[in-house]
VOGU-335537 format. One record per residue (C-alpha): residue number from 1; residue in one letter; x, y, z. Coordinates in steps of 0.2 Angstrom, whole numbers, plus 5000, padded with zeros to 4 digits. Example, Ala and Ser with C-alpha at 12.3 -4.5 7.8 and 13.67 -1.06 7.14 Angstrom:
2
- 1, a, 5062, 4978, 5039;
- 2, s, 5068, 4995, 5036;
This chain:
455
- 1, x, 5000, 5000, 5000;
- 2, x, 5005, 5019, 4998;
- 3, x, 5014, 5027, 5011;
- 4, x, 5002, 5039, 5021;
- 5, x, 5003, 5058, 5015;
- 6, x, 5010, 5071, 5025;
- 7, x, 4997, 5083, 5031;
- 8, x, 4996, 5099, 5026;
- 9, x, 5003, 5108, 5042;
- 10, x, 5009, 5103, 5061;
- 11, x, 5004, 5106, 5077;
- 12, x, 5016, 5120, 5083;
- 13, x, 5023, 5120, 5101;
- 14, x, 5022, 5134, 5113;
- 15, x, 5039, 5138, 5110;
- 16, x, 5038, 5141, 5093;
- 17, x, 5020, 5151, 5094;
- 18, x, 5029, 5162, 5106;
- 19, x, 5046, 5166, 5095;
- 20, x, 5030, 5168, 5080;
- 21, x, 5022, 5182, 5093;
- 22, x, 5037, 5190, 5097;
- 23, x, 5045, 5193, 5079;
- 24, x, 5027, 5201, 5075;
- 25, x, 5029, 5212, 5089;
- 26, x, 5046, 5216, 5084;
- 27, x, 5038, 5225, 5069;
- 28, x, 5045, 5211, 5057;
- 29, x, 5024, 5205, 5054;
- 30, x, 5023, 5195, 5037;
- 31, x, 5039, 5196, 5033;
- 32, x, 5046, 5187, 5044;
- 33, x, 5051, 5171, 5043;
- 34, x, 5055, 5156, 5055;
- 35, x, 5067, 5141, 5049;
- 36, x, 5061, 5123, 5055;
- 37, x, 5074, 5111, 5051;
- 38, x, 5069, 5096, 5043;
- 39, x, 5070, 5078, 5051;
- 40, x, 5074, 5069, 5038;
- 41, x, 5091, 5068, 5028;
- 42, x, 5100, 5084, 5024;
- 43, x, 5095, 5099, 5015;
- 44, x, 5098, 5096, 4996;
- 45, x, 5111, 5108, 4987;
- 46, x, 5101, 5124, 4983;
- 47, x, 5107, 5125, 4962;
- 48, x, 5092, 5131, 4955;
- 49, x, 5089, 5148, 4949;
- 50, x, 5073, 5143, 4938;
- 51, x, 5061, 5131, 4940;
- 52, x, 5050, 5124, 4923;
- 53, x, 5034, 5116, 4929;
- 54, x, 5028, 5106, 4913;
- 55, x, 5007, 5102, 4921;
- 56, x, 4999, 5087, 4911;
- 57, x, 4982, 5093, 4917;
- 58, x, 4970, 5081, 4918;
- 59, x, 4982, 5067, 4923;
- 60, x, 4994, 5058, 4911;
- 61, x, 4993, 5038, 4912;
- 62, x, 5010, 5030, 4918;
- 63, x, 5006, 5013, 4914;
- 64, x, 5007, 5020, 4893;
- 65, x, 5022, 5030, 4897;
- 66, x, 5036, 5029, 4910;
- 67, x, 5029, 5014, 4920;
- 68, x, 5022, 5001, 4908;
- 69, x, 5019, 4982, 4912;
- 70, x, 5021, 4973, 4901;
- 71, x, 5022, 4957, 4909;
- 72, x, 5003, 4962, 4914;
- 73, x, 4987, 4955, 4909;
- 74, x, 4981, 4968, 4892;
- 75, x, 4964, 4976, 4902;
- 76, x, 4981, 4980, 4911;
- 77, x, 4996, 4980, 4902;
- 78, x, 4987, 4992, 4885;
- 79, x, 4993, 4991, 4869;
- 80, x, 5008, 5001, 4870;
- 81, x, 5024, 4992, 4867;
- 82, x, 5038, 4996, 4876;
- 83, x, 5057, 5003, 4869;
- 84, x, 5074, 5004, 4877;
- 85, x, 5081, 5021, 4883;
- 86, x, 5100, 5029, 4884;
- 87, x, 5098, 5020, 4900;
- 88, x, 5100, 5001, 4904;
- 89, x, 5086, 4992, 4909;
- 90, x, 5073, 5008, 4907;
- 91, x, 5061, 5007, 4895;
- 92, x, 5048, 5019, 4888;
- 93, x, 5034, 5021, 4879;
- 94, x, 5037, 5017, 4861;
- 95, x, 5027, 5036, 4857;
- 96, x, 5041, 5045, 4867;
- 97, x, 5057, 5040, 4855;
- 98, x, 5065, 5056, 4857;
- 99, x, 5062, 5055, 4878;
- 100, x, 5071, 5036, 4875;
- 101, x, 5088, 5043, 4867;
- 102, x, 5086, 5058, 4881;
- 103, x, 5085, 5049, 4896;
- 104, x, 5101, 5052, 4902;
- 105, x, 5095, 5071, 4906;
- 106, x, 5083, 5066, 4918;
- 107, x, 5076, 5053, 4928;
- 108, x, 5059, 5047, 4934;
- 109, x, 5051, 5044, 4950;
- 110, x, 5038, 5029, 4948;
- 111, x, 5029, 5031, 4967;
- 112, x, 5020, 5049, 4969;
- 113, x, 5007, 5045, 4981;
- 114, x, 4992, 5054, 4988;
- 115, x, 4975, 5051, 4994;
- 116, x, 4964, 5059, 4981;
- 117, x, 4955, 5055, 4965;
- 118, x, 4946, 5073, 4962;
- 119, x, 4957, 5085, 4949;
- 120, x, 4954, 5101, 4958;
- 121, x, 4960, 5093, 4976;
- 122, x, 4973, 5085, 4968;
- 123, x, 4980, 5099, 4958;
- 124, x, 4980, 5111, 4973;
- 125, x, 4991, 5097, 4981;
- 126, x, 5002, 5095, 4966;
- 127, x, 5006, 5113, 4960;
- 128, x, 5008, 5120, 4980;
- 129, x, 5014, 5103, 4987;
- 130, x, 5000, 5102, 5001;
- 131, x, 4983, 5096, 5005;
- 132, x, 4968, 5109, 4999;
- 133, x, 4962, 5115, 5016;
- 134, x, 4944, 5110, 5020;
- 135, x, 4946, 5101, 5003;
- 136, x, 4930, 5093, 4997;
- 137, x, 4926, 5085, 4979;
- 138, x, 4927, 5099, 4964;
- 139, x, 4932, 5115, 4978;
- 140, x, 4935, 5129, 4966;
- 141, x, 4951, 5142, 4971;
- 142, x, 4948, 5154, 4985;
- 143, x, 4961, 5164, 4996;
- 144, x, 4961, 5150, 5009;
- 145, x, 4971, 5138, 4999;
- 146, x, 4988, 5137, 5000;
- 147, x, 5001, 5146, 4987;
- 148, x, 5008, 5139, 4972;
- 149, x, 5027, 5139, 4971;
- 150, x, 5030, 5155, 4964;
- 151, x, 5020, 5163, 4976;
- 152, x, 5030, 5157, 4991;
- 153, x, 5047, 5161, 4982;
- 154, x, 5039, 5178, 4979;
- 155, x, 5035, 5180, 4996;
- 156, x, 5050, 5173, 5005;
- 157, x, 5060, 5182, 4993;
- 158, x, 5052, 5196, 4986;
- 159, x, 5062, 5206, 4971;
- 160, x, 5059, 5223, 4966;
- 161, x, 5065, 5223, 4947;
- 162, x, 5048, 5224, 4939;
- 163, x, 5048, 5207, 4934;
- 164, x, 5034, 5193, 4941;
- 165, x, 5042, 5180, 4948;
- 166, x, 5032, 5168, 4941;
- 167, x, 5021, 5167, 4926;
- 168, x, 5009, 5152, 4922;
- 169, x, 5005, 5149, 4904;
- 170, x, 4997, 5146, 4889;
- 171, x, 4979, 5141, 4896;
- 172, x, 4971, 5146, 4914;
- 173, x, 4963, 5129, 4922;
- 174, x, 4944, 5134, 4922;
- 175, x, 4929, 5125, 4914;
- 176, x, 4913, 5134, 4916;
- 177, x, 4909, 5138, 4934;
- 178, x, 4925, 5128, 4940;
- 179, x, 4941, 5137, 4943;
- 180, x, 4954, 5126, 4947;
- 181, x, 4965, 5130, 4963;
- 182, x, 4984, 5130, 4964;
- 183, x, 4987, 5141, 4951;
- 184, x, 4989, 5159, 4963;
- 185, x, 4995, 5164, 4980;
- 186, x, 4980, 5158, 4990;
- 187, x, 4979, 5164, 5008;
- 188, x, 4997, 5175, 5003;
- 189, x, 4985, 5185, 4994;
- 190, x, 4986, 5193, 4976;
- 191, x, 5001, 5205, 4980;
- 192, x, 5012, 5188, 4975;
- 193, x, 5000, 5179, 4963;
- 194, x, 5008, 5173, 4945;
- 195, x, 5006, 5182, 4930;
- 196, x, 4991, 5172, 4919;
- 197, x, 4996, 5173, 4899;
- 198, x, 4979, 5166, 4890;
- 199, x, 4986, 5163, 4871;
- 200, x, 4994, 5151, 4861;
- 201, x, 5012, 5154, 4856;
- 202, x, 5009, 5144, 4843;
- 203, x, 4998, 5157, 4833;
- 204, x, 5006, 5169, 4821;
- 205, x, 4995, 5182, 4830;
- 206, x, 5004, 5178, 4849;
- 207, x, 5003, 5194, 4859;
- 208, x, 5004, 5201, 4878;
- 209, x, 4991, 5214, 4877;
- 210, x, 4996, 5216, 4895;
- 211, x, 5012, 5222, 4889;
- 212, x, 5006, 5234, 4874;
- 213, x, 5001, 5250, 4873;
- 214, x, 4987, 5254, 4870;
- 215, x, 4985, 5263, 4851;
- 216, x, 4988, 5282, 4851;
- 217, x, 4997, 5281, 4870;
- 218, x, 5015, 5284, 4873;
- 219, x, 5025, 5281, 4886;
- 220, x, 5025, 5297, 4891;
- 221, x, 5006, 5298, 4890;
- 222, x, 5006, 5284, 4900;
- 223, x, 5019, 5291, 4915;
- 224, x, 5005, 5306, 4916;
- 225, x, 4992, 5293, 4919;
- 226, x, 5004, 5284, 4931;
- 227, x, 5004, 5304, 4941;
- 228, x, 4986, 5304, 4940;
- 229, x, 4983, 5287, 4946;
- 230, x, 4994, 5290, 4960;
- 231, x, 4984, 5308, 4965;
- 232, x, 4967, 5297, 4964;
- 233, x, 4975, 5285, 4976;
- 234, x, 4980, 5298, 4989;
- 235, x, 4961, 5300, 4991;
- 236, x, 4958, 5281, 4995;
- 237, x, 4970, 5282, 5011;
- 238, x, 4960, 5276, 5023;
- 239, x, 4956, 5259, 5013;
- 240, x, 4976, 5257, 5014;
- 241, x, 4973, 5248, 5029;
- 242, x, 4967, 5233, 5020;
- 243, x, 4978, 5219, 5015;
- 244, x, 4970, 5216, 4998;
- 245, x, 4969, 5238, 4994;
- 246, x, 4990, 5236, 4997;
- 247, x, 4993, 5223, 4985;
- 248, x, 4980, 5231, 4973;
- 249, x, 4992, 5247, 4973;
- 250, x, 5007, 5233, 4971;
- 251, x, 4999, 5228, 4957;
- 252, x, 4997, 5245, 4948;
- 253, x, 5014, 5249, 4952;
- 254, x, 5018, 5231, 4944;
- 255, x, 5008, 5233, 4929;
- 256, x, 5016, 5249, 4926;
- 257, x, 5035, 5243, 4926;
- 258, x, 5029, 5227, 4914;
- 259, x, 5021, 5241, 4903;
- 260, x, 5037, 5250, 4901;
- 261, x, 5049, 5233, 4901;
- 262, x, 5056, 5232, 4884;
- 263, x, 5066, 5214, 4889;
- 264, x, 5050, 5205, 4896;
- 265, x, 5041, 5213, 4881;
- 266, x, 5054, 5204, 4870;
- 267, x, 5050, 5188, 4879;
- 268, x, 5036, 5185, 4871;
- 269, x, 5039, 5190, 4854;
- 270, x, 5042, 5174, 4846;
- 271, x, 5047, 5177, 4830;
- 272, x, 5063, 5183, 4838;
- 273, x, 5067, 5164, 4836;
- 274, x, 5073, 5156, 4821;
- 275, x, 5062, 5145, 4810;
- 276, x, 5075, 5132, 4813;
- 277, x, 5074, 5131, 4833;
- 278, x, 5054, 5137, 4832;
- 279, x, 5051, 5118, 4820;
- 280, x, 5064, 5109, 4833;
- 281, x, 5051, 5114, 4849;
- 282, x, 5035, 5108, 4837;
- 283, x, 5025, 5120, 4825;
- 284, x, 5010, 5115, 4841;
- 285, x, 5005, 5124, 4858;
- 286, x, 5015, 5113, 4869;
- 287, x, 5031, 5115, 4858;
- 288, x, 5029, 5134, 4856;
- 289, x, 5023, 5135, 4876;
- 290, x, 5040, 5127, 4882;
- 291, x, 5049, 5137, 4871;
- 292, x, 5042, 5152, 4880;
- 293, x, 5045, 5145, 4896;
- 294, x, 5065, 5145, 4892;
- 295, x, 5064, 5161, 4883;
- 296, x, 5055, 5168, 4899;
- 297, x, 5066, 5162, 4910;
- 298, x, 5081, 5168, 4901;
- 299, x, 5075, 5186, 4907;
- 300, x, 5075, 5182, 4922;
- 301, x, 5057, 5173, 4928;
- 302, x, 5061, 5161, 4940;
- 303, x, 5046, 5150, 4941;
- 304, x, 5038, 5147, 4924;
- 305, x, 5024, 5135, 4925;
- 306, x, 5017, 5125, 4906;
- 307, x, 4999, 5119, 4907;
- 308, x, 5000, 5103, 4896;
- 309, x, 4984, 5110, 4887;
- 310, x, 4967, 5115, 4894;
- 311, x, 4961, 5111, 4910;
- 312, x, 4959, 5089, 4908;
- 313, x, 4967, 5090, 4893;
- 314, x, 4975, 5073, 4900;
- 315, x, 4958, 5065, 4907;
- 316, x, 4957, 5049, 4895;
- 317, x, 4942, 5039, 4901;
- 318, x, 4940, 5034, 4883;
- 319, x, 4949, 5032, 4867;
- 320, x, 4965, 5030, 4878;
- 321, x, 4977, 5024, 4866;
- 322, x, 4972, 5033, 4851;
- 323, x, 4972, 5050, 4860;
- 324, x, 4989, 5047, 4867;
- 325, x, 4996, 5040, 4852;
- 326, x, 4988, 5057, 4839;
- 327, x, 4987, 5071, 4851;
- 328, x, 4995, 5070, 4863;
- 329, x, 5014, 5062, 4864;
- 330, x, 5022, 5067, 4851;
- 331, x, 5020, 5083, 4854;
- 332, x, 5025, 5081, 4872;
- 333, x, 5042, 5069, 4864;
- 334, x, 5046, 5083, 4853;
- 335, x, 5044, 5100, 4864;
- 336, x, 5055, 5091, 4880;
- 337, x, 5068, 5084, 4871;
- 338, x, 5070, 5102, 4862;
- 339, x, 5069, 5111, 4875;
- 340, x, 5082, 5098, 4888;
- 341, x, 5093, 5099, 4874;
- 342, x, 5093, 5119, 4875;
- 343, x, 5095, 5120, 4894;
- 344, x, 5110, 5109, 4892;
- 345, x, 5118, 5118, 4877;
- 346, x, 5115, 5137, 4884;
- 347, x, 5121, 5130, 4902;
- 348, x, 5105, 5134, 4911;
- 349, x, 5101, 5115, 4913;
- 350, x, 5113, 5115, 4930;
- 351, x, 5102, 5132, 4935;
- 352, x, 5085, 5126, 4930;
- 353, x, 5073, 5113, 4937;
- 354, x, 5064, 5105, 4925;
- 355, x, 5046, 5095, 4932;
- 356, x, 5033, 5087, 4924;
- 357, x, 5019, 5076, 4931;
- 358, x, 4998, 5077, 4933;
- 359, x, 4988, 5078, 4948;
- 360, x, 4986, 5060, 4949;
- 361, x, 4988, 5043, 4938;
- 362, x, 4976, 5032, 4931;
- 363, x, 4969, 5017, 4934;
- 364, x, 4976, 4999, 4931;
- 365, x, 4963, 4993, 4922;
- 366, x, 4955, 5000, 4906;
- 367, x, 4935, 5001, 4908;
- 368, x, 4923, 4998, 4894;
- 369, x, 4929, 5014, 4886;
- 370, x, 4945, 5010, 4879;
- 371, x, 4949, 5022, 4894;
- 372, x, 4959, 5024, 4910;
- 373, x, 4950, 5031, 4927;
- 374, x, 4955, 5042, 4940;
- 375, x, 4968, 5035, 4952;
- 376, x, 4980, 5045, 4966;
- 377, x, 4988, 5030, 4974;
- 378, x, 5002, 5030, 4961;
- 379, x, 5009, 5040, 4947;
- 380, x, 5025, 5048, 4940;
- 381, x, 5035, 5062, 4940;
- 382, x, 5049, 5067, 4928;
- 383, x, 5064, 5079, 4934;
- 384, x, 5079, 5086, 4927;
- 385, x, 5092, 5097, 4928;
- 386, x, 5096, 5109, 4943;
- 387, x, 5108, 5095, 4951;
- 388, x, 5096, 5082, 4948;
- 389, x, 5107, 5064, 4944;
- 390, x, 5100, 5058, 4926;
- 391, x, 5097, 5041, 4921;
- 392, x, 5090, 5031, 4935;
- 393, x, 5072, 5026, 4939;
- 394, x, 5066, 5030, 4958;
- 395, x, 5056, 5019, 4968;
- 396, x, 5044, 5003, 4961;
- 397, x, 5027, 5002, 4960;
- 398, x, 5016, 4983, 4959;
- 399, x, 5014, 4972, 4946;
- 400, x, 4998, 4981, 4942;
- 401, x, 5006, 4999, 4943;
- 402, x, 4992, 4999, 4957;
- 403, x, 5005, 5005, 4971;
- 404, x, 5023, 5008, 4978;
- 405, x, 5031, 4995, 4984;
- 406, x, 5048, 5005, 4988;
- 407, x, 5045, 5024, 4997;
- 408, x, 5031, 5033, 4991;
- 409, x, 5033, 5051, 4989;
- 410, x, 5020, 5065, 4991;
- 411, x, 5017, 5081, 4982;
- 412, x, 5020, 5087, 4999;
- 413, x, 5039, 5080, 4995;
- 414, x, 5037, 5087, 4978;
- 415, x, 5036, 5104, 4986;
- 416, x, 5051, 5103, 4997;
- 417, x, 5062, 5097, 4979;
- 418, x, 5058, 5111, 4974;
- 419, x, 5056, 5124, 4986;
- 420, x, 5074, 5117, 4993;
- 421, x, 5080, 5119, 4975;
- 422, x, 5078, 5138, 4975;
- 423, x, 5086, 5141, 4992;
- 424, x, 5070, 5140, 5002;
- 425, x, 5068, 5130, 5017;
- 426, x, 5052, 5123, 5014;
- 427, x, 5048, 5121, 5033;
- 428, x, 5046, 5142, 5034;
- 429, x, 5035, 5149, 5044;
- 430, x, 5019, 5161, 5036;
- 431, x, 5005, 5167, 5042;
- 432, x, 4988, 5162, 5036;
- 433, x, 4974, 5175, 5033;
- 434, x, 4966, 5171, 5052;
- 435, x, 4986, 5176, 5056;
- 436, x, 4987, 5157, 5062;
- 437, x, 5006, 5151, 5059;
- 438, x, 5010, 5137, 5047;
- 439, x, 5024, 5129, 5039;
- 440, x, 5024, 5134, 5020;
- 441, x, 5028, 5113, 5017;
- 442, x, 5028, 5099, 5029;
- 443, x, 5036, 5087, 5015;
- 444, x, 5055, 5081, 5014;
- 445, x, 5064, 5084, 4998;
- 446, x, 5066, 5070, 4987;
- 447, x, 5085, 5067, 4990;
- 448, x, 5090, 5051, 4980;
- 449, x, 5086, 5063, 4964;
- 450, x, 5101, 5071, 4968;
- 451, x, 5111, 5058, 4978;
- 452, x, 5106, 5044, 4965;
- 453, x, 5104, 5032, 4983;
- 454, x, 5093, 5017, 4980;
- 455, x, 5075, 5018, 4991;
């Protein structure tokens, strides 16, 4: 069976409740921040100055990609056929060739773990690496969830250049009255959420209007609004008070500095790029979207985050094979290999964390749609670069690709990989928005990705 997740926050003792209280009175308030050391091995080396989170949304299917069975009965095993990688005695999917000759670059845990089978639960757990707070089954976004990853850099480490610290793209995870939580700063509030782009890369018409003028303004005209702006705010000072009115004045101030930002701006002007290097990526949304991602954190983003398509653009409970096979792995073999060839060319791979997985796996068996079902118990993740050893394969699940049989890892443990990548220690101390103090993550960091140490 899986190993139990690790609960969204601990119990604090009195000690540390009263060292919380007497920084706040201190004056330090939100800023501050509290180290807890964690228990388990050491902290991993902090190499990473980028993270790129590549999000299959929806869920991709391990048993057709990184952990097939192929000794496996078919309603089992599937009809994918397995091929040899760069790497002795790991095999692929036969759909992932380029991945296959590449598998030196990263390596693949084969025992994420966790408790839930709903996609909006899960993906708050996956993209902020803790349990949705008062999670029920399809809970929308609100302020009470926890922050995605950027959000917690951005708050732990705030930066003052103009730039977001993180920017989530090409698709914003919503369907009808359902927005998906995760994807901003929760209970941190909108002062540190990411910058949502909505547009395919892909499309010759590609734009940022957030980063356009608008026709017939200038920069000046626009620095005269900026004065005017600021005046009309002067008036609302009593309202200053309130958390939300703050980051809202951040939040001009931001908008502002992007307006004027000539190298963001140029980040997203793709036909800055050769035809050569834009046909090596894929002439698609996934290829074009990961290029972005490197282009973006070239300038200086440090936490990019790809949406594999729309929100369940993964959810196969039919036509499994089929839509894997035509949609939706070539494009996925062709955009990663480009784009872990490039980190390791321009010397950012050693810099940049590179992490891919869905909110969950699915099932072992194929129902009576040619499809796969919702399953948490055990899925993959795939990780590269940033000191990460490549190559090896972590942990075992069953015969059936059912559940670990070696160390099951939680998203929780996901979050402290990659919060511990950046310099952060995952176990710092923030407040919620009842002031109640909690531990940013309560996972351990995956260590044998960057030890290569058998589990």
């Amino acid at each position: 069976m899986a190993a139990q997740p690790c609960e969204y926050h601990r119990q604090f003792s009195r000690r540390e409740i009263l060292q919380v209280g007497s920084s706040s009175a201190l004056g330090l308030g939100m800023a501050s921040v509290l180290s807890h050391q964690a228990e388990a091995a050491a902290p991993i080396p902090a190499k990473a100055k980028s993270v790129i989170i590549i999000h299959q949304t929806g869920a991709c299917s391990h048993h057709d990609t990184f952990d097939m069975k192929l000794d496996a009965p078919k309603e089992i095993r599937g009809e994918f056929a397995p091929i040899d990688t760069a790497t002795p005695g790991f095999q692929i999917c036969e759909h992932l060739p380029n991945l296959a000759k590449r598998s030196d670059k990263y390596a693949v845990v084969r025992t994420l773990s966790h408790k839930d089978n709903n996609h909006l639960m899960s993906t708050h757990h996956i993209l902020t690496g803790t349990r949705q707070p008062g999670g029920f089954f399809d809970k929308i976004a609100s302020r009470d969830d926890w922050p995605a990853y950027s959000a917690g850099l951005a708050f732990l480490k705030p930066r003052h250049d103009g730039l977001p610290t993180g920017v989530n793209l090409p698709t914003y995870l919503m369907q009808g009255p359902l927005l998906w939580p995760g994807q901003h700063a929760g209970f941190l509030g909108p002062k540190y959420d990411p910058w949502q782009i909505k547009g395919d890369p892909n499309n010759e018409d590609f734009r940022v209007d957030s980063l356009s003028l608008s026709e017939g303004i200038s920069v000046n005209r626009l620095q005269n609004r900026k004065s005017l702006l600021g005046e009309l705010n002067k008036q609302r000072a009593a309202l200053n008070t309130l958390a939300e009115t703050r980051g809202l004045a951040k939040d001009q101030e931001l908008a502002f500095s992007l307006l004027t930002s000539s190298k963001l701006a140029a980040s997203f002007e793709m036909h800055r790029e050769t035809d050569e290097v834009r046909d090596r990526y894929g002439r698609h949304m996934t290829g074009q979207s990961l290029l972005l991602a490197k282009r973006l954190i070239k300038t200086g983003i440090p936490v990019v985050q790809v949406n594999v398509g729309g929100a369940q653009n993964w959810d196969n409970h039919g036509n499994i094979f089929k839509t894997l096979k035509d949609r939706l792995l070539p494009p996925l073999d062709q955009g990663l290999s480009a784009l872990l060839d490039d980190l390791e060319q321009e010397g950012l791979l050693d810099e940049t964390l590179v992490y891919m997985s869905g909110e969950f796996g699915r099932t072992p068996k194929i129902n009576g749609k040619a499809g796969r079902d919702h399953w948490g118990p055990c899925f993959f993740g795939l990780f590269a670069g940033a000191g990460v050893q490549g190559g090896q394969v972590i942990g075992t699940s069953d015969s059936e690709g059912a559940y670990p049989i070696t160390k099951a890892f939680a998203p929780d443990d996901v979050g402290a990989t990659i919060y511990e990548s950046l310099g952060i220690d995952p176990h710092s101390v923030v407040r919620d928005r009842l002031n109640r103090p909690v531990h940013l993550n309560a996972g351990n960091a995956i260590t044998p990705l960057f030890t290569g140490e058998s589990v």
